[in-house]
MMTF fields as JSON, N, C-alpha, C and O atoms, coordinates in Angstrom:
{
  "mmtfVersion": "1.0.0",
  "mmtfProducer": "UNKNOWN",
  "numBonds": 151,
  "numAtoms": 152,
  "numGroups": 38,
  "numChains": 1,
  "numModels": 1,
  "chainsPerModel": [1],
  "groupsPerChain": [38],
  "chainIdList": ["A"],
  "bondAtomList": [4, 2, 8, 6, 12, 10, 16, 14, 20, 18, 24, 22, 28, 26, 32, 30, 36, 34, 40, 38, 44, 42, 48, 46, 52, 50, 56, 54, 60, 58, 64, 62, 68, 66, 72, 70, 76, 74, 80, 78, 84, 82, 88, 86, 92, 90, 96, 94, 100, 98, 104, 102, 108, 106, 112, 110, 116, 114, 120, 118, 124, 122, 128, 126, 132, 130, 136, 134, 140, 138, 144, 142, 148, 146],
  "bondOrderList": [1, 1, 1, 1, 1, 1, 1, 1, 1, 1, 1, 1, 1, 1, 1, 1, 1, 1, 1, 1, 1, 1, 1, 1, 1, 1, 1, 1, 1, 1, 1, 1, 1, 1, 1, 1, 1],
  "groupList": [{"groupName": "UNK", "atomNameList": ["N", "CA", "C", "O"], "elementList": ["N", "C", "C", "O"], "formalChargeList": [0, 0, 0, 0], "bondAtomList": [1, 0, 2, 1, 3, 2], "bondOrderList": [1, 1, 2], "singleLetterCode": "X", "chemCompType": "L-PEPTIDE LINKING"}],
  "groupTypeList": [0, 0, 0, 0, 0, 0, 0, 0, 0, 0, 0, 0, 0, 0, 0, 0, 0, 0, 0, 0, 0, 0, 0, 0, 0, 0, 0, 0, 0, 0, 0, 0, 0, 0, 0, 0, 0, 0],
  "groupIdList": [1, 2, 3, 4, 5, 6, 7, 8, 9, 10, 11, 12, 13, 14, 15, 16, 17, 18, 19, 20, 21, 22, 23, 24, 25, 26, 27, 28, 29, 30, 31, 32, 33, 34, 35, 36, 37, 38],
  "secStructList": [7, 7, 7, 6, 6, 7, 7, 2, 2, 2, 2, 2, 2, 2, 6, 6, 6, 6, 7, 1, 6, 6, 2, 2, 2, 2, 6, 7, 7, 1, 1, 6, 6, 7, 1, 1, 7, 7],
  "xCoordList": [28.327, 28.855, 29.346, 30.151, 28.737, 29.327, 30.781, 31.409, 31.07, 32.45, 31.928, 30.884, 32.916, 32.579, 32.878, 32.425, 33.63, 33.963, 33.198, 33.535, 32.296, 31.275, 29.567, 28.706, 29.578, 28.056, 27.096, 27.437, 25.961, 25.23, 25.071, 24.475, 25.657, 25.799, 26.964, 27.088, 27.812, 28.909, 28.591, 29.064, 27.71, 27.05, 26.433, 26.493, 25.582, 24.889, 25.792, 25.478, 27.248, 28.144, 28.361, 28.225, 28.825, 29.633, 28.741, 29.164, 26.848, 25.941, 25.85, 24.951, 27.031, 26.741, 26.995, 26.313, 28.316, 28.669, 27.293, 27.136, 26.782, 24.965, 24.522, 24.307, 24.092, 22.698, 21.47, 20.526, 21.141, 20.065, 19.942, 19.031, 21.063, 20.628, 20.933, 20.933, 21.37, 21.452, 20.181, 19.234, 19.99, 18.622, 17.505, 17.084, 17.207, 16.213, 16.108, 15.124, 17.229, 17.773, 16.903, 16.007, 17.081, 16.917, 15.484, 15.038, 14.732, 13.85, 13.322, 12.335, 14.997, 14.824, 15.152, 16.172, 14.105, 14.399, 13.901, 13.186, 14.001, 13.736, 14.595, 15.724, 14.496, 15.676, 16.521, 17.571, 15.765, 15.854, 17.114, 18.105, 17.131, 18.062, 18.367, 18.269, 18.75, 19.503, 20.257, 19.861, 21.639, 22.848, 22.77, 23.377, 21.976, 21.745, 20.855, 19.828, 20.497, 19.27, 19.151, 20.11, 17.797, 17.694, 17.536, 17.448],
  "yCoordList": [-23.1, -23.73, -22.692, -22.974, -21.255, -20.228, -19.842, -20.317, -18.797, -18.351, -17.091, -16.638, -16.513, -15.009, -14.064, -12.927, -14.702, -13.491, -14.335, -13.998, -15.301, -16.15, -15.22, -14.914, -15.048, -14.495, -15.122, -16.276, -14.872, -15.702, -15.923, -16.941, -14.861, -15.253, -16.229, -16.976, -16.163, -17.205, -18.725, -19.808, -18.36, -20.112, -20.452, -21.639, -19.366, -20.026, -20.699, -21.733, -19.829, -20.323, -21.731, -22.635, -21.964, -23.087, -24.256, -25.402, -23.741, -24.834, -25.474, -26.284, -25.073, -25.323, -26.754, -27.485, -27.284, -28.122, -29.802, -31.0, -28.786, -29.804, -29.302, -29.121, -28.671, -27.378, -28.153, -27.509, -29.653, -30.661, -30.282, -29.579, -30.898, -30.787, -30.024, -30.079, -28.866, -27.936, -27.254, -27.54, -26.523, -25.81, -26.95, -26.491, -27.802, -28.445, -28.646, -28.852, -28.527, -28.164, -27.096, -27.321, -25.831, -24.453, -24.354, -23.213, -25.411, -24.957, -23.772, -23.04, -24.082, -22.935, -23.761, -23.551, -24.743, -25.612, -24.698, -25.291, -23.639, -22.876, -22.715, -22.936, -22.329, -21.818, -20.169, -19.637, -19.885, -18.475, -18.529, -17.868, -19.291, -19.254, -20.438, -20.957, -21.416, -22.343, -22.139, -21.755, -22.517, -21.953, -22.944, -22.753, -24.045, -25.257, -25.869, -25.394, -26.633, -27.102, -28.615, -29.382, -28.947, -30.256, -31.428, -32.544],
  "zCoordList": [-0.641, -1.846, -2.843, -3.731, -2.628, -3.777, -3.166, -2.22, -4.079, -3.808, -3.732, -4.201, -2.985, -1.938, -3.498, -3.634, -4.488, -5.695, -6.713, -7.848, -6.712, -7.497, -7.847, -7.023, -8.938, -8.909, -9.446, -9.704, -9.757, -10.532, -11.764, -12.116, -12.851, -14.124, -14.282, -15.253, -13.242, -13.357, -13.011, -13.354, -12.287, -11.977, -13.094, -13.414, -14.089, -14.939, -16.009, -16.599, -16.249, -17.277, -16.944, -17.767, -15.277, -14.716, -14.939, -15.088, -14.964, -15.46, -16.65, -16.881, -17.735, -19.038, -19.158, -19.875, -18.213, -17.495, -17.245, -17.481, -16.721, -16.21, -15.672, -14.473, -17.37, -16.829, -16.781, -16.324, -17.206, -17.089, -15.387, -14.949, -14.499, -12.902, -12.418, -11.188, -13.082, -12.077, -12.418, -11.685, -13.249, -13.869, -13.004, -11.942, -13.226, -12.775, -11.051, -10.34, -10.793, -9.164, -8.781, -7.968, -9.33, -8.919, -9.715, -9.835, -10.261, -10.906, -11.855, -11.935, -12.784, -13.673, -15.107, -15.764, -15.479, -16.601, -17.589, -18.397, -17.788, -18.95, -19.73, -19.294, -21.004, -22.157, -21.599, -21.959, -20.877, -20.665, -19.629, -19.939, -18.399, -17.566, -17.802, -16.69, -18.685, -18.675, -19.864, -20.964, -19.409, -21.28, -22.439, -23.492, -22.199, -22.486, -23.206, -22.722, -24.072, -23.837, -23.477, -23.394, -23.269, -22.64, -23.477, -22.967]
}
């Protein structure tokens, strides 16, 4: 599902999107790795 030039701070941006399911996906519902809050 990533992109071969995709990293992970870029996923976290792309989560700002729905960082509710994605963060909670990856079990990272924290403030810390989510751009978001809930």
């Amino acid at each position: 599902m990533i992109s071969s030039g995709e990293t992970f701070g870029q996923r976290l941006q792309l989560a700002d999107n729905g960082c509710n399911a994605w963060c909670h996906q990856q079990g990272l519902g924290t403030a810390l790795m989510c751009p978001c809050r809930t």
